[in-house]
C-alpha positions as CSV (number, residue, x, y, z in Angstrom):
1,X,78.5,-65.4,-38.3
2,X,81.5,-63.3,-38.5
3,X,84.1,-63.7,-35.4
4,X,85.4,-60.9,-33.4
5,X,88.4,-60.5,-31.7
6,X,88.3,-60.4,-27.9
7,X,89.5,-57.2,-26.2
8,X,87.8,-58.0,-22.7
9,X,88.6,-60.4,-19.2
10,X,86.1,-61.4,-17.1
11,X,86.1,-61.4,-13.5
12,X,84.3,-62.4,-10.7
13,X,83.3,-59.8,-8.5
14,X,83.6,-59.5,-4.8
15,X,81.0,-61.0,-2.4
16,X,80.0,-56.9,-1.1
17,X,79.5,-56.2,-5.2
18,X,77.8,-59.7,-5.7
19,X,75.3,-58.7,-3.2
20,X,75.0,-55.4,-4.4
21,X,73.8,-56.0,-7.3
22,X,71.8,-59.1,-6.4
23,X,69.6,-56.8,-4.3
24,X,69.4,-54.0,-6.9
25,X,68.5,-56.7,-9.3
26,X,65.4,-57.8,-7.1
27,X,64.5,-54.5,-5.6
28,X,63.6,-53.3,-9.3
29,X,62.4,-56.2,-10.4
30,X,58.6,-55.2,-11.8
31,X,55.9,-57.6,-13.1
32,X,56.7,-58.8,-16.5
33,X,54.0,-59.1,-19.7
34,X,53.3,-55.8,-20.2
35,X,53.5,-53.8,-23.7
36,X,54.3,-55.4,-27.0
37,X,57.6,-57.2,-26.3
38,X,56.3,-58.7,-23.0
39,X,53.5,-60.3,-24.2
40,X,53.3,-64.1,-22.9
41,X,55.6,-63.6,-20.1
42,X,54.2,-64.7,-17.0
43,X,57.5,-65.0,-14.3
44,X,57.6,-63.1,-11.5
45,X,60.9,-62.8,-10.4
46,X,65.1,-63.4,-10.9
47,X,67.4,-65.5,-9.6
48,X,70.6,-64.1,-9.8
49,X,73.0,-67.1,-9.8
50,X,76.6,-65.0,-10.9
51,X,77.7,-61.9,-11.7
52,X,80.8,-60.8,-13.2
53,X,82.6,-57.4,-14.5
54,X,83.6,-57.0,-18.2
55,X,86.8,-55.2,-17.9
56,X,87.6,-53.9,-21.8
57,X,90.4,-51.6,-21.6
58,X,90.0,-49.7,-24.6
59,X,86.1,-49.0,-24.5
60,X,87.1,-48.1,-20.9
61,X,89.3,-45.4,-22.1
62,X,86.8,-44.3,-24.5
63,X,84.4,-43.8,-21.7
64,X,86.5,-42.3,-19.6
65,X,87.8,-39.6,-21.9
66,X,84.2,-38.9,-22.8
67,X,82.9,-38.7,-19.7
68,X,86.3,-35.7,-18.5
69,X,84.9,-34.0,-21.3
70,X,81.7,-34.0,-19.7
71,X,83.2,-33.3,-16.3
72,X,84.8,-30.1,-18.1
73,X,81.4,-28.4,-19.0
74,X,80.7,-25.9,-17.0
75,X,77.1,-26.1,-18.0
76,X,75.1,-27.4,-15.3
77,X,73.1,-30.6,-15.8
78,X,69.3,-30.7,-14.7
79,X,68.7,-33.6,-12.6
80,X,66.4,-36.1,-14.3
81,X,63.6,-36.3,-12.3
82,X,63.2,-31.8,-12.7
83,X,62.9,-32.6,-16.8
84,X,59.2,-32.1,-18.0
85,X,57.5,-35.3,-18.7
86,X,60.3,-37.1,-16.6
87,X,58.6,-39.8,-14.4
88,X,60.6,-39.1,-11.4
89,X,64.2,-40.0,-10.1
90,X,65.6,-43.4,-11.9
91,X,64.3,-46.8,-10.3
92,X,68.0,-48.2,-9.7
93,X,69.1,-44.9,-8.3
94,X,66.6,-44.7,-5.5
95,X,67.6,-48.8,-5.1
96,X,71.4,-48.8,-5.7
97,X,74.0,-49.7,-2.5
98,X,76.2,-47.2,-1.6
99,X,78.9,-49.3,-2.4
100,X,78.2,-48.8,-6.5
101,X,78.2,-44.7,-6.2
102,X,81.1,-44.4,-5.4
103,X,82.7,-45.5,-9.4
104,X,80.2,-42.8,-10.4
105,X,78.8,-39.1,-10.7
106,X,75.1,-38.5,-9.9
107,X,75.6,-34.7,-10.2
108,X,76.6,-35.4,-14.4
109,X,73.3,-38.0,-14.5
110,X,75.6,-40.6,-14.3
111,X,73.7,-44.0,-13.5
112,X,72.7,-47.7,-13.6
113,X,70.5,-49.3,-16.0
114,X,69.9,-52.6,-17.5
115,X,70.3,-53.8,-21.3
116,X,69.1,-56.6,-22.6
117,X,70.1,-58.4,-25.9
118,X,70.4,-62.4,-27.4
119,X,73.0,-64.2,-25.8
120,X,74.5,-64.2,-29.3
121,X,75.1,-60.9,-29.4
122,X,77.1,-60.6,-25.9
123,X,80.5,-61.5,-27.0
124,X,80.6,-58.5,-29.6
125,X,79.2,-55.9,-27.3
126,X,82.0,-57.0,-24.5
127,X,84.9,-56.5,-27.5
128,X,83.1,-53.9,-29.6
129,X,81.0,-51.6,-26.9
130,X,77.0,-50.8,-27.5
131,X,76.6,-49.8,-31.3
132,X,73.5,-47.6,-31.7
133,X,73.8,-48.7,-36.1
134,X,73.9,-52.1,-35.5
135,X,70.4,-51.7,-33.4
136,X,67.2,-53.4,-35.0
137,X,65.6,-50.4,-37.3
138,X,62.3,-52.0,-36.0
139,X,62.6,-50.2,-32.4
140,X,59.9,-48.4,-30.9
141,X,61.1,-45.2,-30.9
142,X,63.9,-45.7,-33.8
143,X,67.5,-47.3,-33.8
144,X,68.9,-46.4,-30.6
145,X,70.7,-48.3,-27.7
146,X,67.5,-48.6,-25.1
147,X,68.1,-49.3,-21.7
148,X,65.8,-49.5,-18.4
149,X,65.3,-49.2,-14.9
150,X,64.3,-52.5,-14.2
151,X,65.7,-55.6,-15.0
152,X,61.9,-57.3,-16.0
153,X,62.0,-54.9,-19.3
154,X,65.7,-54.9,-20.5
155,X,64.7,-59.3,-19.8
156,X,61.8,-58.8,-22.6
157,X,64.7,-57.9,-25.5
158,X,66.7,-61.5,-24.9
159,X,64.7,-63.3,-26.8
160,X,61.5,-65.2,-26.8
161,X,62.8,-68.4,-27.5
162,X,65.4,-68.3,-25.1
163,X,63.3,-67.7,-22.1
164,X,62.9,-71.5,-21.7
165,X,66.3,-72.1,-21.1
166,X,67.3,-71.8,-17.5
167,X,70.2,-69.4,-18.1
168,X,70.0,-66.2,-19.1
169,X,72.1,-62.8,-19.3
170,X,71.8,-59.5,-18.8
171,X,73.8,-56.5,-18.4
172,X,73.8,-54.1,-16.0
173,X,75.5,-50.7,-17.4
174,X,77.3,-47.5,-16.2
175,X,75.8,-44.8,-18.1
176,X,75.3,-41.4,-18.2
């Protein structure tokens, strides 16, 4: 496997974040086991035992000068939940705590959702960002970088084998 360089720190976030999260984390939890990749999984909840921010400076740049450009349109974005076939507002965003809006902007679609990969692949996406080309080609709806509302799906792309293990990871994305 080839090594990558680390570009990130991790911290520990603060006991008002901690809880924050925590809460969203269980307050869009769903039952797991459903569709293909859920099939066999039978638990019914999370405990959430730590949580810290990836701080990456340059994919942080990146994002940020993306999103001004997107802060720069002057074409208005339709809310989600008004977009035919849309199944209403976003899970997290009808769950989140006030404390998380304020980083972002609900007016551009800006939001929280979950990603779930293998542990082996979180050391890379912390120095190298989400890669849509290095997705598997055998995705549902093609190569992409998929994300969810609720925790319980983004849990069904860690891994099967690793679901007996008593740690786990997960991310929990700004994205827009």
């Amino acid at each position: 496997m080839r090594k990558y360089v680390k570009h990130f720190d991790l911290y520990d976030v603060d006991d008002k974040t901690l809880s924050a999260i925590k809460n969203l984390l269980q307050d869009t939890w769903k039952t797991v086991g459903r569709g293909r990749d859920g099939r066999n999984l039978n638990h019914n909840g999370i405990n959430v035992t730590k949580v810290e921010r990836v701080e990456n400076v340059n994919l942080f740049i990146k994002y940020n000068t993306n999103r001004r450009h997107m802060l720069k349109s002057q074409r208005p974005f339709r809310k989600l939940e008004d977009i035919p076939s849309s199944s209403g507002q976003i899970l997290t965003m009808t769950k989140i705590d006030h404390l998380m809006l304020s980083d972002i902007d609900i007016n551009r679609n800006e939001c929280y959702l979950f990603h779930g990969t293998k542990n082996t692949f979180h050391e890379n996406i912390m120095s190298k960002g989400l890669d849509p080309r290095l997705s598997s080609g055998g995705a549902m709806f093609g190569t992409g970088v998929y994300t969810a509302e609720s925790p319980s799906k983004a849990d069904h792309y860690t891994g099967r084998l690793l679901r007996t293990v008593s740690t786990l990871q997960s991310w929990t994305l700004r994205s827009t």
